[in-house]
MOPAC internal coordinates of N, CA, C and O (Angstrom, degrees):
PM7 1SCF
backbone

  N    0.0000 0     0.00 0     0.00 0    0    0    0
  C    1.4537 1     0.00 0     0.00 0    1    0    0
  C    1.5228 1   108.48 1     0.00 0    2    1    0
  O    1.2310 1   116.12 1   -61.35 1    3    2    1
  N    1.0595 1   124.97 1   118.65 1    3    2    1
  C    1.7364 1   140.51 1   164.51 1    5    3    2
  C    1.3619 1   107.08 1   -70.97 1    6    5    3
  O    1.2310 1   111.09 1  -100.12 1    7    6    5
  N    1.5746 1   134.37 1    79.88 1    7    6    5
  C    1.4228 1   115.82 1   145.62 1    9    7    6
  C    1.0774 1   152.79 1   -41.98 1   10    9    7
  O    1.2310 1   131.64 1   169.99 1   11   10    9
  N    1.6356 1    95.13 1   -10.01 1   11   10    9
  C    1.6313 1   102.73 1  -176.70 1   13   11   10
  C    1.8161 1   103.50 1   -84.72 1   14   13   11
  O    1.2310 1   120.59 1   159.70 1   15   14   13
  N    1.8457 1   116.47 1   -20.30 1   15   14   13
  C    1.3784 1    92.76 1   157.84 1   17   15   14
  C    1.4930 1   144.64 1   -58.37 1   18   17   15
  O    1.2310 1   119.34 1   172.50 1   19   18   17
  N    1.1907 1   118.87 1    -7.50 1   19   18   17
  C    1.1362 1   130.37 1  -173.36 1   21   19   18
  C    1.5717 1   131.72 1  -112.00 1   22   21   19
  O    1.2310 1   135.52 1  -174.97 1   23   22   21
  N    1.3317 1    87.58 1     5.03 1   23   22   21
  C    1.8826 1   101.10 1   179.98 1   25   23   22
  C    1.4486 1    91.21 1  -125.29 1   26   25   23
  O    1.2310 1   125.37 1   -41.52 1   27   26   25
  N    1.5401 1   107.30 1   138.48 1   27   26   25
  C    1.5604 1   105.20 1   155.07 1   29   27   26
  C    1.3816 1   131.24 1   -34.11 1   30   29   27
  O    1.2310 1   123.06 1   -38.74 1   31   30   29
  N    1.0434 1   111.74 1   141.26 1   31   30   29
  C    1.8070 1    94.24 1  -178.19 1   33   31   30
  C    1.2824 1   108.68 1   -92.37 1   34   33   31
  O    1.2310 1   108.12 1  -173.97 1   35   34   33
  N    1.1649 1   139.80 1     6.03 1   35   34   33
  C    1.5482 1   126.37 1   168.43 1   37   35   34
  C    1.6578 1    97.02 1   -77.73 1   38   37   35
  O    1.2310 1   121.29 1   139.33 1   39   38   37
  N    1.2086 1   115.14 1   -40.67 1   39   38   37
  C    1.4113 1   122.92 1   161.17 1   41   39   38
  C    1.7439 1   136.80 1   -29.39 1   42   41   39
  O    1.2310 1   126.52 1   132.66 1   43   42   41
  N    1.7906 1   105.06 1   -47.34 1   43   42   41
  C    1.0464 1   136.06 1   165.35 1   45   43   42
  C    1.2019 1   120.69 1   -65.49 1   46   45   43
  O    1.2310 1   118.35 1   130.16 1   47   46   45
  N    1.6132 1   120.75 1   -49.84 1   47   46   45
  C    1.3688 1   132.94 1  -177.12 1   49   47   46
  C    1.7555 1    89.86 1   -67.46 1   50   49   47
  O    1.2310 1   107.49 1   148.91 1   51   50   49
  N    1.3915 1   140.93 1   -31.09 1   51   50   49
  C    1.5589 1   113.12 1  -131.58 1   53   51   50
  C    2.2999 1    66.94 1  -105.54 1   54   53   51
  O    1.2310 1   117.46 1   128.85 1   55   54   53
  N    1.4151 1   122.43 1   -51.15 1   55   54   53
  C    0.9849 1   122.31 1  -170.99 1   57   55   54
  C    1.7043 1   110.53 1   -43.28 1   58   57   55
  O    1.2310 1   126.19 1   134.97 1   59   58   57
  N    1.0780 1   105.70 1   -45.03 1   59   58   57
  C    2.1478 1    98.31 1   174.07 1   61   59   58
  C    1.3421 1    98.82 1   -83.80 1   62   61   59
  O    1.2310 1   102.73 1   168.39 1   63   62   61
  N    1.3604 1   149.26 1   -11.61 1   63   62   61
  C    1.0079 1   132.02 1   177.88 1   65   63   62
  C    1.7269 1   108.78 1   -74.63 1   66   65   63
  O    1.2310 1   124.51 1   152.77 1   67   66   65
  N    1.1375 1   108.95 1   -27.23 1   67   66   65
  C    1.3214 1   115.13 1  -171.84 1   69   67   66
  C    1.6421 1   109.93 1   -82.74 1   70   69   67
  O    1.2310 1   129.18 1   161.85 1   71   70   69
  N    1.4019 1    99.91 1   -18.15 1   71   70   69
  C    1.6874 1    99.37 1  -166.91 1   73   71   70
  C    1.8198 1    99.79 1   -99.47 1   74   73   71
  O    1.2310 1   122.94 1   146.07 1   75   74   73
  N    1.4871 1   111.97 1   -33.93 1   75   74   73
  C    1.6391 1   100.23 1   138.58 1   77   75   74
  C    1.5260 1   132.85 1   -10.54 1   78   77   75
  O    1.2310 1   144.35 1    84.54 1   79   78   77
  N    1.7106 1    70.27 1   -95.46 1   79   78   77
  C    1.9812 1    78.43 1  -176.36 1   81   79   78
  C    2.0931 1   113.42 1   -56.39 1   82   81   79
  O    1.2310 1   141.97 1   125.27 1   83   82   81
  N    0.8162 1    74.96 1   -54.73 1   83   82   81
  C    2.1588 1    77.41 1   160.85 1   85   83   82
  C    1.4214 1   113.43 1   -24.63 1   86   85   83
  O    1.2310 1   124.65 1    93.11 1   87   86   85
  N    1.6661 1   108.68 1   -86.89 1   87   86   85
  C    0.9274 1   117.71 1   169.58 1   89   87   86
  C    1.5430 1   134.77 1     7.94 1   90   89   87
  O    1.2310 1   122.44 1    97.27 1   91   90   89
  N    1.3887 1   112.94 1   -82.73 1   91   90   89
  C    1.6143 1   100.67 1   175.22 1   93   91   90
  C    1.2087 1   126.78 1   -98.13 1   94   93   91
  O    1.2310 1   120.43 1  -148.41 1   95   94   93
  N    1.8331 1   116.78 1    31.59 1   95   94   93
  C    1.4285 1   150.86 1   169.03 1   97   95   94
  C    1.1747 1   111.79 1   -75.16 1   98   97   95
  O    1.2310 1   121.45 1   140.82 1   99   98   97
  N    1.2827 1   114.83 1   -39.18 1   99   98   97
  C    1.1557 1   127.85 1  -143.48 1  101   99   98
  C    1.4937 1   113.63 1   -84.11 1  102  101   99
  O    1.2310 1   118.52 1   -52.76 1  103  102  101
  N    1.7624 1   120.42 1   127.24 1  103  102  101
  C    1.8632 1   132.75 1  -162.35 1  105  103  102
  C    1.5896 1    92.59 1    75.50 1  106  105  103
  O    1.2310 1   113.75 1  -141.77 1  107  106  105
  N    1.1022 1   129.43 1    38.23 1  107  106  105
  C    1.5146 1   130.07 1   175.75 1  109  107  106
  C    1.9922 1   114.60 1  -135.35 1  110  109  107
  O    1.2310 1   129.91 1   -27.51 1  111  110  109
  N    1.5564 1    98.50 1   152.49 1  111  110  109
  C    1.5833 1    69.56 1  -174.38 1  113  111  110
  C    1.7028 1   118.63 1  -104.36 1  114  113  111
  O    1.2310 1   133.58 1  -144.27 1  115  114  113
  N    1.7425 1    91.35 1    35.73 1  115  114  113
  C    1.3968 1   121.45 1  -179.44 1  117  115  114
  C    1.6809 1   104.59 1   -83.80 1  118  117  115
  O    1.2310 1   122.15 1   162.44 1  119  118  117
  N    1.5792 1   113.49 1   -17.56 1  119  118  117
  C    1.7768 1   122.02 1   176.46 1  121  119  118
  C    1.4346 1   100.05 1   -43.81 1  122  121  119
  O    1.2310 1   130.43 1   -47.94 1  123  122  121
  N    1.8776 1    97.48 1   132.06 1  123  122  121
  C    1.2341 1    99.51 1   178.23 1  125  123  122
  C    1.9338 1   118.71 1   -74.89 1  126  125  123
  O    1.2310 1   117.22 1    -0.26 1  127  126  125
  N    0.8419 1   122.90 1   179.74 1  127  126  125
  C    1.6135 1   115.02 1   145.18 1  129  127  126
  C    1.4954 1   126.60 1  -123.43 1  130  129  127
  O    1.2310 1   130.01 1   -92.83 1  131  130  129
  N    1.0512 1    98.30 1    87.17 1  131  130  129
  C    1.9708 1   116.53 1  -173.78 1  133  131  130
  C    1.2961 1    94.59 1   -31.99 1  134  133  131
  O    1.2310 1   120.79 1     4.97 1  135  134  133
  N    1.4756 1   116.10 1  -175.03 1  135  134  133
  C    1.3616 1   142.97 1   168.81 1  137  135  134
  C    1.8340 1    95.38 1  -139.45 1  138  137  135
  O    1.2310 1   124.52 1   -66.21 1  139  138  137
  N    1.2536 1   108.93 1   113.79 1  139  138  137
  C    1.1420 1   115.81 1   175.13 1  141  139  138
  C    1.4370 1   129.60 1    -8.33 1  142  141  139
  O    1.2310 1    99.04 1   -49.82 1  143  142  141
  N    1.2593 1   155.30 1   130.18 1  143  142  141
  C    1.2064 1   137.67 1  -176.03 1  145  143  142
  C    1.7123 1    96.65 1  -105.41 1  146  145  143
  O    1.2310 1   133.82 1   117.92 1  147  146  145
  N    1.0854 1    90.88 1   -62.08 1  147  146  145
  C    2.1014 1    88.76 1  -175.00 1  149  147  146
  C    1.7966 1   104.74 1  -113.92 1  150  149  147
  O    1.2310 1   126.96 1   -10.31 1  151  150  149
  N    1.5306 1   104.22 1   169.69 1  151  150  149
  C    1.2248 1   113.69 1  -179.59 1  153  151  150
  C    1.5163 1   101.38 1  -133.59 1  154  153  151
  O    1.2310 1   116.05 1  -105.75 1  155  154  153
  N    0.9991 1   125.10 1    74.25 1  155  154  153
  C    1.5625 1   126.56 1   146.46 1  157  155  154
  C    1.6192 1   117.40 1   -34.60 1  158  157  155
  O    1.2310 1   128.94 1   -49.04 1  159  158  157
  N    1.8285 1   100.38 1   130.96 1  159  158  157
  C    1.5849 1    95.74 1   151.25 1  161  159  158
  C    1.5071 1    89.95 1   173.85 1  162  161  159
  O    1.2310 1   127.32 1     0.42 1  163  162  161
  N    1.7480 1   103.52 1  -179.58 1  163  162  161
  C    1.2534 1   117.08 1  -135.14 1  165  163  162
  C    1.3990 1    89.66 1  -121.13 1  166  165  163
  O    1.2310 1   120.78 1   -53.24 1  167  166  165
  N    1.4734 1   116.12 1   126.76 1  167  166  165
  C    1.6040 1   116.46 1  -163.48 1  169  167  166
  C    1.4587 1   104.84 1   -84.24 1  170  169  167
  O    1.2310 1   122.24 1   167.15 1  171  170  169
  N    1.2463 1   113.31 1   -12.85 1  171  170  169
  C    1.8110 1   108.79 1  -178.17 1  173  171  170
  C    1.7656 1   101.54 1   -95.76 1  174  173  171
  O    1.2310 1   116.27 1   171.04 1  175  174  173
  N    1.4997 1   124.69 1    -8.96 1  175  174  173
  C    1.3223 1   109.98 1   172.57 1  177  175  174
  C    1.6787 1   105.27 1  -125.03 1  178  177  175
  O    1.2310 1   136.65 1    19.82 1  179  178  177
  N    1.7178 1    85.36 1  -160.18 1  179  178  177
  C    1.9000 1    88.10 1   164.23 1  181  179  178
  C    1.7003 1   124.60 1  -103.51 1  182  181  179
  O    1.2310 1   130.93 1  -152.66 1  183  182  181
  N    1.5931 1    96.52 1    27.34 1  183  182  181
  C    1.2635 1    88.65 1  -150.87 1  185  183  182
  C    1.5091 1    89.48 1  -101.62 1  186  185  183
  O    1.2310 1   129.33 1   -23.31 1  187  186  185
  N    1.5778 1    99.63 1   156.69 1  187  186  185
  C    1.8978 1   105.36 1  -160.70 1  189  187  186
  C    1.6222 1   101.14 1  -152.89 1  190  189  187
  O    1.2310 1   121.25 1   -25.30 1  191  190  189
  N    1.3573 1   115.22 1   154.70 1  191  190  189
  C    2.1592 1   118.61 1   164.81 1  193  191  190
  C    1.7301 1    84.81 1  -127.41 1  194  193  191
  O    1.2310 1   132.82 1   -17.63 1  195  194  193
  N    1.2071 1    92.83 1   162.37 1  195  194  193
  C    1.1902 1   136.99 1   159.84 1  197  195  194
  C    1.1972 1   117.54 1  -127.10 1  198  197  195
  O    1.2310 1   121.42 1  -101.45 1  199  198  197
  N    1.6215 1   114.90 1    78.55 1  199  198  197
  C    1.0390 1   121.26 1   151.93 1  201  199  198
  C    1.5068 1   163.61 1   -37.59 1  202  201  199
  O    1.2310 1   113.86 1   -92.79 1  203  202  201
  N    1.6276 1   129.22 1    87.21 1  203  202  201
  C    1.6545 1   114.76 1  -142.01 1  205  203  202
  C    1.5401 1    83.16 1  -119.17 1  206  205  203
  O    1.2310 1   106.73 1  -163.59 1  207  206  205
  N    1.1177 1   142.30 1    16.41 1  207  206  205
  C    1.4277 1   112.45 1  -179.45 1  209  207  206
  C    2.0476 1   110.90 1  -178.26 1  210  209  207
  O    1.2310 1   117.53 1   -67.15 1  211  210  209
  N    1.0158 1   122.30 1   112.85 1  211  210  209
  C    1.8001 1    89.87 1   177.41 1  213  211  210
  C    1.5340 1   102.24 1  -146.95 1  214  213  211
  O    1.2310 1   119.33 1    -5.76 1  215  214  213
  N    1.1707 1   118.88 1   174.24 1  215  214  213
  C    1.6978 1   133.00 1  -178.93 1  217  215  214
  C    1.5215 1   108.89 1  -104.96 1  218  217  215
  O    1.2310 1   133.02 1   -18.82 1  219  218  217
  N    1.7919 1    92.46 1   161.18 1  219  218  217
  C    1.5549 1    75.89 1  -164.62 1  221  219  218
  C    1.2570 1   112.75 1   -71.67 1  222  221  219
  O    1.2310 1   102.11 1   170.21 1  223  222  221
  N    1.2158 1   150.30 1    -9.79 1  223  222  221
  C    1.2521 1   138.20 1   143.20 1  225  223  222
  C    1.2386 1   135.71 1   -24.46 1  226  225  223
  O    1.2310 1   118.07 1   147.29 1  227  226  225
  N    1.3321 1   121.29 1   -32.71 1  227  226  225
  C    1.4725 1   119.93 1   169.03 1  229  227  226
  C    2.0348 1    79.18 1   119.14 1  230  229  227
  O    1.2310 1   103.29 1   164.20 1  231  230  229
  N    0.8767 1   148.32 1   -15.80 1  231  230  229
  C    1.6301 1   141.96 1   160.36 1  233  231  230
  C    1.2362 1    93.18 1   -22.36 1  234  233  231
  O    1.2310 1   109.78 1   -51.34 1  235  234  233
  N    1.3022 1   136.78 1   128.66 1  235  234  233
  C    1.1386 1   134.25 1   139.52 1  237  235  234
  C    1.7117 1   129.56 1  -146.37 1  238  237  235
  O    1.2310 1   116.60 1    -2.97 1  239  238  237
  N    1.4534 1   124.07 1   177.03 1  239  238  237
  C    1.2881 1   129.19 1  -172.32 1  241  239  238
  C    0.9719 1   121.30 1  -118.40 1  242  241  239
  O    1.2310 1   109.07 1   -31.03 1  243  242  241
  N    1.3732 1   138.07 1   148.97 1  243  242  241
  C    1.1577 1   140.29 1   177.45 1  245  243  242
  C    1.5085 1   126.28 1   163.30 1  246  245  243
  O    1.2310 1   117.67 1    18.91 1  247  246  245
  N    1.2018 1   122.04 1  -161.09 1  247  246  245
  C    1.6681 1   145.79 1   167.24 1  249  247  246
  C    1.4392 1   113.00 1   -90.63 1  250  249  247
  O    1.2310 1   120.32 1   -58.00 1  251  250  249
  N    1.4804 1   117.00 1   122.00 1  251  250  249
  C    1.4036 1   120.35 1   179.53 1  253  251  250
  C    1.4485 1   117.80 1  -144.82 1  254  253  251
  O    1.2310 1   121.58 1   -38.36 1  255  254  253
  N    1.2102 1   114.58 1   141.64 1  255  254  253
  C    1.3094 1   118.93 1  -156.54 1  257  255  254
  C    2.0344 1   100.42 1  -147.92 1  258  257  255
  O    1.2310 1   130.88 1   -95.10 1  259  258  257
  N    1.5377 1    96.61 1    84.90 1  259  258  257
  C    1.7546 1    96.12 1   165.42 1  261  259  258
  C    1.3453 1    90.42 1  -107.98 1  262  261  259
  O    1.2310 1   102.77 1   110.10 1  263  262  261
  N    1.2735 1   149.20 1   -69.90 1  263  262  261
  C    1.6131 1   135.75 1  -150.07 1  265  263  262
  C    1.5051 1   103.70 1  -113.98 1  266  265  263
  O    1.2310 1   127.79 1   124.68 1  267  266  265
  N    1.4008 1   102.61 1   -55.32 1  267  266  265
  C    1.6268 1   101.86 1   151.22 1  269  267  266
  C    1.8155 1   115.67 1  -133.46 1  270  269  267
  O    1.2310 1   133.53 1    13.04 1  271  270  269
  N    1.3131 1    91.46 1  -166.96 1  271  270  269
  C    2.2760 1    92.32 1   174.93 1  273  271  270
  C    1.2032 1   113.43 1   -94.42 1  274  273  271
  O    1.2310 1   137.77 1   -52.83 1  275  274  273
  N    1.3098 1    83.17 1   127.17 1  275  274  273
  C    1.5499 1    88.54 1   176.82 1  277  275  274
  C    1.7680 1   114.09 1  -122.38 1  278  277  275
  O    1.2310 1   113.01 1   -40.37 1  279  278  277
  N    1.3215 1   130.81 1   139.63 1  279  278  277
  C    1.3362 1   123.72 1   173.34 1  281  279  278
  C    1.4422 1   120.35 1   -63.26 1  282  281  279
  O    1.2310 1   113.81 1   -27.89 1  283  282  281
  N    1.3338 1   129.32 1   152.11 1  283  282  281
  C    1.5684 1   101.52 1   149.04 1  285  283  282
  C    2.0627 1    93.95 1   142.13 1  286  285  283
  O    1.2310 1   126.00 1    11.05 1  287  286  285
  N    1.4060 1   106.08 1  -168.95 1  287  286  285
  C    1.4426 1   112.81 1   177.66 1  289  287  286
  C    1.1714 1   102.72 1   -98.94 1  290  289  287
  O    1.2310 1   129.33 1   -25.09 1  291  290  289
  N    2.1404 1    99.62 1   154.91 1  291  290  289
  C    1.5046 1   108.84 1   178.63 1  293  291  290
  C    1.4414 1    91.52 1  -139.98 1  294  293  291
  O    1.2310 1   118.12 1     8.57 1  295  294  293
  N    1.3216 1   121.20 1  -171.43 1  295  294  293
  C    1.2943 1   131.69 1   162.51 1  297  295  294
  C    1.5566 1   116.31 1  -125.92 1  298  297  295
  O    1.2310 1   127.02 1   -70.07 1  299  298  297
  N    1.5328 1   104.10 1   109.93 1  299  298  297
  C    1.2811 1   115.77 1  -159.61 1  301  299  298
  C    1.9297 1   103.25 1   -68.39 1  302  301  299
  O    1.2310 1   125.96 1   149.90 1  303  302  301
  N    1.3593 1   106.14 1   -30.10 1  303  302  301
  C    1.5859 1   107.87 1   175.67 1  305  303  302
  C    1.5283 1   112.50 1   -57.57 1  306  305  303
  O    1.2310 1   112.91 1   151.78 1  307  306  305
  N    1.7123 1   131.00 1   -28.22 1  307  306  305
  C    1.0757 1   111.35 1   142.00 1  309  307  306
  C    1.2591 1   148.72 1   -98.57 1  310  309  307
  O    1.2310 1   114.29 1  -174.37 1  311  310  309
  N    1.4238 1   128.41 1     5.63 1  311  310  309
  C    1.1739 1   132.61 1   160.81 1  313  311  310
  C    1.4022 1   114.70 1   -54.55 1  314  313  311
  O    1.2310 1   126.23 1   139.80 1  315  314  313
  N    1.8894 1   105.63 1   -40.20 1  315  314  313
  C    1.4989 1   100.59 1   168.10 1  317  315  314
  C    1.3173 1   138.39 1   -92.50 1  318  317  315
  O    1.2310 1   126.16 1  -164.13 1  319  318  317
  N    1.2162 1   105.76 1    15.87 1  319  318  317
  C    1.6647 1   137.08 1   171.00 1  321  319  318
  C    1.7802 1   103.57 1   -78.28 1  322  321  319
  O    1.2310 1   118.67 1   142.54 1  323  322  321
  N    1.2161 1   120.13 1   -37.46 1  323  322  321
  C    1.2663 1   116.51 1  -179.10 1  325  323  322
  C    1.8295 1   142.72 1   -67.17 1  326  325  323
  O    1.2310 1   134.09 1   -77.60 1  327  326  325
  N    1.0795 1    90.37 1   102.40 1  327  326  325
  C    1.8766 1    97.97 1  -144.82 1  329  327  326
  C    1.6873 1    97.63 1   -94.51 1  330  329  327
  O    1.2310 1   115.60 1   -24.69 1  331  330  329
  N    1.0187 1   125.95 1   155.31 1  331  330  329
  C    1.6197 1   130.04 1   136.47 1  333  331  330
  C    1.4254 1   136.16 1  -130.28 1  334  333  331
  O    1.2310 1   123.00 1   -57.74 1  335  334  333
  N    1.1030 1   111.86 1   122.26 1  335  334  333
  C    1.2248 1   120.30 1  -159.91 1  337  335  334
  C    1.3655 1   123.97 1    75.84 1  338  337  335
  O    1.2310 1   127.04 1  -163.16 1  339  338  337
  N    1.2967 1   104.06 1    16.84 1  339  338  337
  C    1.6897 1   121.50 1  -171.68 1  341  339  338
  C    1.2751 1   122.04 1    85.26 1  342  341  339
  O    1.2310 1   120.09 1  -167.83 1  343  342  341
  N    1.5323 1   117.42 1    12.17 1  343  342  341
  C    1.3469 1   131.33 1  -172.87 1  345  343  342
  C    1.4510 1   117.16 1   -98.70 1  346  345  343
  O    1.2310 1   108.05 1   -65.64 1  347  346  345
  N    1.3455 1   139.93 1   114.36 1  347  346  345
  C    1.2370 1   120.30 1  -160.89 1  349  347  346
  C    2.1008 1   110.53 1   -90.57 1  350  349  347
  O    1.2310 1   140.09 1   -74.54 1  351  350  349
  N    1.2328 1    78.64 1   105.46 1  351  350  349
  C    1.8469 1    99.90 1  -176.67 1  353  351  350
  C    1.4322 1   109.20 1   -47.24 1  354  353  351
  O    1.2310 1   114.05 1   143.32 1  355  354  353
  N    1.7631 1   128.87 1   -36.68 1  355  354  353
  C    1.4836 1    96.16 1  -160.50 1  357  355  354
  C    1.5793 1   102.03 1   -95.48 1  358  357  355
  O    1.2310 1   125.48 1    -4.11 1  359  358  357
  N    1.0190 1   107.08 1   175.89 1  359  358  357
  C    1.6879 1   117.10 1  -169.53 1  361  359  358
  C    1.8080 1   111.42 1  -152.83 1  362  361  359
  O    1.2310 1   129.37 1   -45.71 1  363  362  361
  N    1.4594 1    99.54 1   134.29 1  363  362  361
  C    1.6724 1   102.47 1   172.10 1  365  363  362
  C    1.7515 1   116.15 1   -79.14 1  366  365  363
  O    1.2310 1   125.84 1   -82.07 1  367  366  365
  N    1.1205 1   106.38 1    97.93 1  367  366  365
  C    1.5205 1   108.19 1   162.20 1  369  367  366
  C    2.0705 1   111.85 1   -26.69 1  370  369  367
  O    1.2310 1   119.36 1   -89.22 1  371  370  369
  N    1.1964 1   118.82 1    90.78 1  371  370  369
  C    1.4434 1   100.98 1   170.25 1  373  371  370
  C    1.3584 1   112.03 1   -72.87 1  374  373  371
  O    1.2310 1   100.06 1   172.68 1  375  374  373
  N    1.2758 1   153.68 1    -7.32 1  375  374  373
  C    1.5633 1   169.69 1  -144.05 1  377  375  374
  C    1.3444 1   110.87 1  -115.96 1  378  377  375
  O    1.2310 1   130.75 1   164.22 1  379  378  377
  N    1.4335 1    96.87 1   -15.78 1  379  378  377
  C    1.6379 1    90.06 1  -175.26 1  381  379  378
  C    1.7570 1   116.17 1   -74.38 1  382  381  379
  O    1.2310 1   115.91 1   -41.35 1  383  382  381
  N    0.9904 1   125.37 1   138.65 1  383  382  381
  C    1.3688 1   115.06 1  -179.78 1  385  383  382
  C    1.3633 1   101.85 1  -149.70 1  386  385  383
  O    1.2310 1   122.64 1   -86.29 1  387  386  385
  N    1.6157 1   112.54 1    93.71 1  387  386  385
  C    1.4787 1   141.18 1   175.27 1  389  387  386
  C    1.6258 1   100.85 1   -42.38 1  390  389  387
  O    1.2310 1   128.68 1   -44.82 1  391  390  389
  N    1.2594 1   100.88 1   135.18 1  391  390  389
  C    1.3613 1   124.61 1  -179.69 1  393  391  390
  C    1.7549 1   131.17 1  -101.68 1  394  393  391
  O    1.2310 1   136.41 1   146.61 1  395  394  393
  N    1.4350 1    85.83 1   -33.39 1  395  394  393
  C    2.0492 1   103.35 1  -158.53 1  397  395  394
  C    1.5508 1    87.08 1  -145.54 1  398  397  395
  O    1.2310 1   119.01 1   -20.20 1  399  398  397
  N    0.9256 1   119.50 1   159.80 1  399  398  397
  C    1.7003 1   129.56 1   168.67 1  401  399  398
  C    1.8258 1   103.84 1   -80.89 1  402  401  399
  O    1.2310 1   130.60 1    -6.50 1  403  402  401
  N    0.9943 1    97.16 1   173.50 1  403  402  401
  C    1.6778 1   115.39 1  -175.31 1  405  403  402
  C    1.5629 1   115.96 1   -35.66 1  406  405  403
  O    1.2310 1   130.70 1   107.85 1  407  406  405
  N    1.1144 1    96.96 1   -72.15 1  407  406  405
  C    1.6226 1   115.90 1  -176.39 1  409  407  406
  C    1.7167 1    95.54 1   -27.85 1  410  409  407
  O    1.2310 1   119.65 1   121.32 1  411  410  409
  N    1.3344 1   118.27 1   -58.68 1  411  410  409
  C    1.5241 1   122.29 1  -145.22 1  413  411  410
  C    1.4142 1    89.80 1   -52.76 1  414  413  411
  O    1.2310 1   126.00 1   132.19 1  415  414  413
  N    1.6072 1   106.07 1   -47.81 1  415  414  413
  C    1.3230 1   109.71 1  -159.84 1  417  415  414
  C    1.4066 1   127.42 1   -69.73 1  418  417  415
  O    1.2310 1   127.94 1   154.48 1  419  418  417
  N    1.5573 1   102.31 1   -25.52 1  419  418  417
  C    1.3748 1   103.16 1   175.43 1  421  419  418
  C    1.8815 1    98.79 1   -91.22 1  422  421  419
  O    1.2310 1   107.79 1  -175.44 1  423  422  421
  N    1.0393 1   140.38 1     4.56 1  423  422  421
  C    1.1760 1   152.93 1   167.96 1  425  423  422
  C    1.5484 1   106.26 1   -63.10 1  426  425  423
  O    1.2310 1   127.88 1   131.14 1  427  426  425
  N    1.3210 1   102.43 1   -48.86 1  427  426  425
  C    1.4196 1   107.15 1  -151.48 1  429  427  426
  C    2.2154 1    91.08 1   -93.04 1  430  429  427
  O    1.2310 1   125.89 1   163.12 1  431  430  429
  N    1.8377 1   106.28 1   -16.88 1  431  430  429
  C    1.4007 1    82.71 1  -169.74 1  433  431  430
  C    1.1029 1   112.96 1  -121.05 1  434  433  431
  O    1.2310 1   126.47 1  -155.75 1  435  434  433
  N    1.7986 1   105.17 1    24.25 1  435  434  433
  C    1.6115 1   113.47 1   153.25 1  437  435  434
  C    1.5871 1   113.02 1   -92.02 1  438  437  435
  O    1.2310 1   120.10 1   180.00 1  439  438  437

């Protein structure tokens, strides 16, 4: 599965750019705190990422919310693998327009 078909690619470019600079941040208290880049989620549930950072693999970081939020890495190649009825369920919010960096958000949904 190619995630990068399914996200804008100015989107794509800014998400590895971020996991770059991350990268050798990272267990340091040099870690950045992104501001969300994309908002994934699934129009038949409540379940949603907030996407701040990923590799080209589809590795990525963020805010996630299927039953409850949880912090941490997912793999966006299967979140967008997840079909029903052969329909592919997840979808990029284009509307989203990040406000606060990460923290706030997972701040606000613990």
């Amino acid at each position: 599965m190619n995630w990068k078909n399914y996200i804008r690619a100015q989107d794509v470019v800014k998400l590895m750019e971020n996991w770059n600079e991350q990268l050798p941040l990272k267990g340091t208290e040099q870690e950045k705190d992104f501001f969300p880049v994309v908002r994934l989620y699934d129009p038949f549930s409540n379940a949603q990422w907030l996407v701040t950072e990923a590799d080209e693999d589809g590795l990525a970081f963020g805010l996630a919310h299927i039953l409850e939020w949880e912090l941490g890495y997912f793999d966006l190649g299967e979140i967008f693998d997840m079909k029903i009825v052969g329909i592919r369920r997840m979808q990029q919010d284009l509307t989203f327009n990040p406000d606060r960096p990460l923290s706030q958000y997972a701040a606000e949904a613990f």
